[in-house]
C-alpha positions in Angstrom: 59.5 47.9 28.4 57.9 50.8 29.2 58.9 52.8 26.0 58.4 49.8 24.2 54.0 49.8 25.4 54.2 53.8 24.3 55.5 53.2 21.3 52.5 50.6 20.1 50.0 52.6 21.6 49.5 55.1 19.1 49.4 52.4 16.2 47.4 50.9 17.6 44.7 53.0 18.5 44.9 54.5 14.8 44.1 51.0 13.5 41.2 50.6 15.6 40.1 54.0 14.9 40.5 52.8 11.0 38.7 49.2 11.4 35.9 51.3 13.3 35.5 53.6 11.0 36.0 51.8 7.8 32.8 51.3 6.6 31.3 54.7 7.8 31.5 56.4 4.5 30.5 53.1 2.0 27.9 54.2 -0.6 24.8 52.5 -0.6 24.8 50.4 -4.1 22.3 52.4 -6.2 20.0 49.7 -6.9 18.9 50.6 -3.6 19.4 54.1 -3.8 17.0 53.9 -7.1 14.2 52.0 -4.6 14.4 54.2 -2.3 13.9 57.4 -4.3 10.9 55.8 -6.3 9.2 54.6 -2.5 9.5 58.0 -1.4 8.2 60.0 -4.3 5.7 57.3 -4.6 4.6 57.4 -0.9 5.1 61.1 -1.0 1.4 62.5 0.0 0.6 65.0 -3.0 4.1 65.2 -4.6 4.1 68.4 -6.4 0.2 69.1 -6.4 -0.1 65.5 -8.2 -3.3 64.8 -6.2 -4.8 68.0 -6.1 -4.5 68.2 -10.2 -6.3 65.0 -10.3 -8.8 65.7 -8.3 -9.4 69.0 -10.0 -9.7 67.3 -13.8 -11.7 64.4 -12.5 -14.2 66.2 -10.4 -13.5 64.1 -7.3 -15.5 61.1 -9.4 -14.6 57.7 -8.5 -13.2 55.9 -11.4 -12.2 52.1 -11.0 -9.3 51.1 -12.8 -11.4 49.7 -15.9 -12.8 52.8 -16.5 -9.7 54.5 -16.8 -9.2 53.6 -20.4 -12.8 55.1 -21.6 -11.9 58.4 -20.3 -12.0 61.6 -22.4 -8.6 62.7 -23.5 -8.7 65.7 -20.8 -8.9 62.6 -18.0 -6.4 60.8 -19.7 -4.0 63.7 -19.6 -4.6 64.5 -16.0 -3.9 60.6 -15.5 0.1 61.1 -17.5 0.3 64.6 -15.6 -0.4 62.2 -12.2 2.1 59.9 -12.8 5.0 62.1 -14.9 7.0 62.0 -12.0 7.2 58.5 -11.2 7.8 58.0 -14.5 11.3 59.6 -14.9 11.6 56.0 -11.9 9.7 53.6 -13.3 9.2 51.9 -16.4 6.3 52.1 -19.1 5.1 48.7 -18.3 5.1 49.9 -14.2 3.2 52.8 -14.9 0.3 51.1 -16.3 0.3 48.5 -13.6 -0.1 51.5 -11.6 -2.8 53.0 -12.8 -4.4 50.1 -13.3 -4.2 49.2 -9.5 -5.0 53.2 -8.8 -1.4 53.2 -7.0 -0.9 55.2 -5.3 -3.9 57.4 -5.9 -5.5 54.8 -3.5 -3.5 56.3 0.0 -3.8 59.4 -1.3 -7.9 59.1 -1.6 -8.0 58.0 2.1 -6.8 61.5 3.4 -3.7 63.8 3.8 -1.1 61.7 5.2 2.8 61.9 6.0 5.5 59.6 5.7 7.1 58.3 9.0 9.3 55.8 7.3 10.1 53.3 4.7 12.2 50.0 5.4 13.5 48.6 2.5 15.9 45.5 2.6 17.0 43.0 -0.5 15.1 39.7 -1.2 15.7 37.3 -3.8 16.6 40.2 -6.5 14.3 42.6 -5.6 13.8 45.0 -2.4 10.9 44.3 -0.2 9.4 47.4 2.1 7.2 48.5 4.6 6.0 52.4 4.3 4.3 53.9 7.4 1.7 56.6 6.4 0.2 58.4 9.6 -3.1 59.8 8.6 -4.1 63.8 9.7 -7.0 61.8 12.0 -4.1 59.8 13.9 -4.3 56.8 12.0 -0.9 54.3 10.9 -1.1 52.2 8.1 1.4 50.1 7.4 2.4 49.3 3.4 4.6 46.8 2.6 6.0 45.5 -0.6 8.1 44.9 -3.0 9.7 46.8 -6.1 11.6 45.0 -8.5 14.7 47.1 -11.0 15.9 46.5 -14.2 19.6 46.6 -15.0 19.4 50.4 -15.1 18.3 50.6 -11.7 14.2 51.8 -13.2 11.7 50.3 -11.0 9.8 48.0 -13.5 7.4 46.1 -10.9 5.5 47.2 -7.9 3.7 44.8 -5.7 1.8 46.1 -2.5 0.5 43.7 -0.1 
């Protein structure tokens, strides 16, 4: 009987390590992988001197989203060079709704800021969120959301709440 108990023990215990360990190495799907990389470049305080180009081609002037269109070409531009990369995520029709709603210019206007964290989880099709943002003065704003993909995983809709 003895032998019999030493001779289960070690299959056992490498099942259990298996079932345990199973679903350590599972990829995230990449519809969520493709939400995630667009939240964090678009939370991303000053991704790759976005902000600080802007500001420099607008002269720190405070232009409301219907004013965007009336700008002179060199505004425009700086606009397209704003958003380039979160175009190469995002579709066309995103993009606009972006600029439109000055997202995510918005944050970046209130002051330098990091990201503490983004939780993203599925709902109904889409991904919802909630980006914390700590402010250099100590503040935490929470932003939540939702970003909706397209079949090849493109973020075409962003709503902020």
């Amino acid at each position: 009987m003895k032998h019999f108990k030493r001779s289960l023990f070690l299959p056992i215990l490498l099942l259990a390590a298996l079932v345990l360990f199973a679903g350590c190495n599972r990829e995230e799907p990449e519809q969520l992988r493709s939400a995630k990389q667009f939240l964090t470049e678009f939370f991303t305080y000053n991704s790759n001197g976005r902000y600080e180009k802007l500001e420099a081609h607008i002269g720190g002037a405070d232009i409301g989203a219907d004013d965007i269109a009336a700008l002179p070409q060199e505004m425009l531009q700086a606009y397209d060079s704003y958003y380039s990369s979160l175009s190469k995520l995002a579709t066309a029709e995103c993009i606009e709704n972006m600029k439109q709603n000055r997202y995510p210019i918005k944050y970046e206007k209130q002051g330098r800021y990091s990201l503490l964290k983004i939780d993203i989880a599925p709902d109904n099709g889409a991904y919802s969120f909630t980006a914390e943002l700590s402010y250099d003065g100590g503040a935490v704003e929470k932003v939540s959301g939702t970003v909706t993909l397209n079949s090849e995983n493109i973020v075409e809709k962003i709503t902020v709440s």
